[in-house]
C-alpha positions as CSV (number, residue, x, y, z in Angstrom):
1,X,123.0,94.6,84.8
2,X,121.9,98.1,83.4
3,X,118.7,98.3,84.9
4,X,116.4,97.8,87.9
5,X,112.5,98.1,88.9
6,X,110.6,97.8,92.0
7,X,107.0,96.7,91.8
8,X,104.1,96.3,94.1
9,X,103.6,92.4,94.8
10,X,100.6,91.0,93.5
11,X,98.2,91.3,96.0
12,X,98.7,95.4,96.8
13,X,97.9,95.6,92.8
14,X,94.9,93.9,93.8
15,X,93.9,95.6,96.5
16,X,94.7,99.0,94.6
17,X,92.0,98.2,91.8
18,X,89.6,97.6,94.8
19,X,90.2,101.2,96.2
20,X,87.5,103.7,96.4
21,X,87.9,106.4,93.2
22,X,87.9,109.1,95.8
23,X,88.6,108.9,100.1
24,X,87.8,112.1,101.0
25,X,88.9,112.2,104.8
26,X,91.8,112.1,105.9
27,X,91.9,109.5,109.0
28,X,90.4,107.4,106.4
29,X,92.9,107.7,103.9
30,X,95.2,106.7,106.9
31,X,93.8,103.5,107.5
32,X,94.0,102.3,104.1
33,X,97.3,102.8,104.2
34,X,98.0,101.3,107.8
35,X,95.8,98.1,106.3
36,X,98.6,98.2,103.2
37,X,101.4,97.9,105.9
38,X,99.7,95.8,108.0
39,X,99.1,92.9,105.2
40,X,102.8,93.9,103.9
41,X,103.8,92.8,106.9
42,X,101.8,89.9,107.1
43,X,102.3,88.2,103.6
44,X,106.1,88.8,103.9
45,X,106.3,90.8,100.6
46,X,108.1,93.6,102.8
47,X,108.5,95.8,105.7
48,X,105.9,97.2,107.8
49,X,105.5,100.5,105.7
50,X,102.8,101.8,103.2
51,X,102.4,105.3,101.8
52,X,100.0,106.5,99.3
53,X,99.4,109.5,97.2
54,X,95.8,111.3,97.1
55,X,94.3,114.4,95.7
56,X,94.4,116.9,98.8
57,X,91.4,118.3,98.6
58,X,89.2,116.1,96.6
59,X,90.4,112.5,97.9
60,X,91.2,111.6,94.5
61,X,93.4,108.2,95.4
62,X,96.4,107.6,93.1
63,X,97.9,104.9,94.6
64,X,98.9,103.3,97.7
65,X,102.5,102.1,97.8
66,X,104.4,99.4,100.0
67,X,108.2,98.6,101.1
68,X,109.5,96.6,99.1
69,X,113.4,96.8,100.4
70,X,114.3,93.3,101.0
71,X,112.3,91.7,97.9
72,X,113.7,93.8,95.6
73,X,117.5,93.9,96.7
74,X,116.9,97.6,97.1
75,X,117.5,100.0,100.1
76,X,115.6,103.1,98.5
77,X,112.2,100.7,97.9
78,X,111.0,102.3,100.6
79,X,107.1,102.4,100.9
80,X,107.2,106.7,100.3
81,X,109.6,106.3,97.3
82,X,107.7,103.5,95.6
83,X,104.2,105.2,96.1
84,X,105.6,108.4,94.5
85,X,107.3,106.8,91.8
86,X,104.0,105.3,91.5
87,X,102.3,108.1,90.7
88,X,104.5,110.3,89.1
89,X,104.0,107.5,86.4
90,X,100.6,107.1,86.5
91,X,100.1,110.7,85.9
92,X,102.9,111.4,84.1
93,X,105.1,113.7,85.1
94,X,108.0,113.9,87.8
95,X,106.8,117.0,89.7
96,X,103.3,116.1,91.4
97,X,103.0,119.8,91.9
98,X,103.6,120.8,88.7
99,X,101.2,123.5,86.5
100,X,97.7,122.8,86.4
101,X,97.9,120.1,88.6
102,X,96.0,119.9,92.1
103,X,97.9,119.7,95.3
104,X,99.2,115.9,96.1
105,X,99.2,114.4,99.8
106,X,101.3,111.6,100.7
107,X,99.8,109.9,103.6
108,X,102.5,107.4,105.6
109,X,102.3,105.5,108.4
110,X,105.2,106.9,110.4
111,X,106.9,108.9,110.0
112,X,109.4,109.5,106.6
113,X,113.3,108.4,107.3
114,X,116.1,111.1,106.1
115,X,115.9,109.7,102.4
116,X,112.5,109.9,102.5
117,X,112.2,113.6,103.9
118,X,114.5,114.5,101.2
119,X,113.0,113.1,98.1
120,X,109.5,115.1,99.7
121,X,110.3,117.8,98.2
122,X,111.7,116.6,94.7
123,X,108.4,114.7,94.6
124,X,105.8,117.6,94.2
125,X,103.7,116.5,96.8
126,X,102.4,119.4,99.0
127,X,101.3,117.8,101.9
128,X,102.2,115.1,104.2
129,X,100.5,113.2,106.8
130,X,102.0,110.8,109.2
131,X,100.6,108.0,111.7
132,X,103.5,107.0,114.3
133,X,106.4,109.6,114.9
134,X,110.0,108.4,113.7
135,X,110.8,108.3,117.8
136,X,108.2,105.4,118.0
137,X,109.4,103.3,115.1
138,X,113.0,103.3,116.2
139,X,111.6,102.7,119.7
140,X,109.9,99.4,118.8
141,X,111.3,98.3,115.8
142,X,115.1,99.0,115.8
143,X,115.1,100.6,112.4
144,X,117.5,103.7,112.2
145,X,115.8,106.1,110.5
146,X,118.8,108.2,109.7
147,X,120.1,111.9,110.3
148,X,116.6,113.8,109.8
149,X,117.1,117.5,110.0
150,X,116.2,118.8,113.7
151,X,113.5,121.0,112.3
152,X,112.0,119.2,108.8
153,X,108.6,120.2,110.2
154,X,109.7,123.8,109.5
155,X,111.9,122.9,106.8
156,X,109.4,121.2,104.5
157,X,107.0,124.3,105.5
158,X,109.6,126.7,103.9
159,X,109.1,123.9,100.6
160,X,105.0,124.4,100.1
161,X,105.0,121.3,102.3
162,X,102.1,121.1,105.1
163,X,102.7,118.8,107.8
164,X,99.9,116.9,109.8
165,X,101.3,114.5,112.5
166,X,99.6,111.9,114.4
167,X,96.9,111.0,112.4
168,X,95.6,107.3,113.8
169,X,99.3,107.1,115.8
170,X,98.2,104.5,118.1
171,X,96.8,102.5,115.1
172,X,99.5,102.9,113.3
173,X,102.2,101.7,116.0
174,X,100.6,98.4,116.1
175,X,101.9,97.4,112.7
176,X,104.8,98.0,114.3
177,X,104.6,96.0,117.4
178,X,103.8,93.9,115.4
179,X,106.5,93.4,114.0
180,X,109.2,94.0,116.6
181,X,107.2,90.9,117.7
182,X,107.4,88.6,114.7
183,X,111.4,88.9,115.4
184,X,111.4,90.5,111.6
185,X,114.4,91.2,110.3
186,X,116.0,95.2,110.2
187,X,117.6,96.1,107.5
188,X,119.0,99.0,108.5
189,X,122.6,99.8,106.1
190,X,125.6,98.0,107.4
191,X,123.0,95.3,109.3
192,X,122.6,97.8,111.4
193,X,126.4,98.1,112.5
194,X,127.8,100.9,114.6
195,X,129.1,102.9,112.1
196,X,131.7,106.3,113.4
């Protein structure tokens, strides 16, 4: 097999085309994307992640993005990497920060793993937006969310990337719960063995 593709399950195509043109604050551009997770979750169609991509300052929505790991046999279908993906092709273009384009938020509910943080600034965006911290989804859920640097905060600053955390955090973590409750699986890499 020479190729791959990770797609949004039917219902979050759905549920895209019924999205507002333009979301203009923030905290509400946070809940549609906790309501993403929280029916991702729900219909089994992945893990308990969303992300989407908006115009920063005009609410513009581009898309709202799921996890999609264990459907598609893929450990980079995470819910950040499939909503920029997303867009890059709606738009166009592989840098969302590119020339005479207008500055892209991602908006997550927790709080982007190491791969994740890394393809941030590859993806154009130039600002991010998180619900629960990373602390909080390992905490509940078991999922390792890898070797972040010690300081992204200052790190994606020093990349033309503004961080806003704790947007809706307590709102957020309930998808989580959530969950950690269901007994869902983790797929963290190696099942989750302890790897030296």
């Amino acid at each position: 097999m020479m190729s791959f593709e990770v797609s949004l399950p039917k219902w979050a195509i759905e549920e895209n085309l019924k999205l507002p043109k333009f979301i203009p604050d923030v905290e509400q551009r946070m809940r549609e994307v906790i309501r993403f997770a929280e029916i991702n979750l729900n219909r089994k169609t992945g893990g308990p992640f969303a992300a989407g991509i908006f115009e920063k300052n005009s609410g513009a929505v581009i898309g709202i993005g799921v996890n999609r790991v264990v459907p598609s046999n893929n450990s980079s279908a995470h819910a950040e990497i499939v909503a920029i993906s997303l867009a890059q092709k709606k738009l166009a273009t592989f840098d969302l920060g590119g020339p005479r384009m207008p500055d892209h938020q991602i908006v997550v509910n927790g709080r982007p793993c190491a791969m994740c943080c890394g393809a941030l600034p590859w993806s154009g965006v130039r600002s991010l937006v998180i619900g629960a911290s990373g602390e909080r989804i390992e905490s509940l859920t078991g999922f390792d969310e890898g070797a972040v640097h010690p300081h992204w905060q200052r790190e994606l600053g020093k990349r033309g990337i503004e961080v806003i955390e704790n947007v809706l955090a307590e709102e957020a973590e309930v998808v989580f719960q959530r969950f950690r409750d269901n007994d869902e699986p983790v797929y963290n890499g190696r099942s989750g063995d302890d790897v030296r």
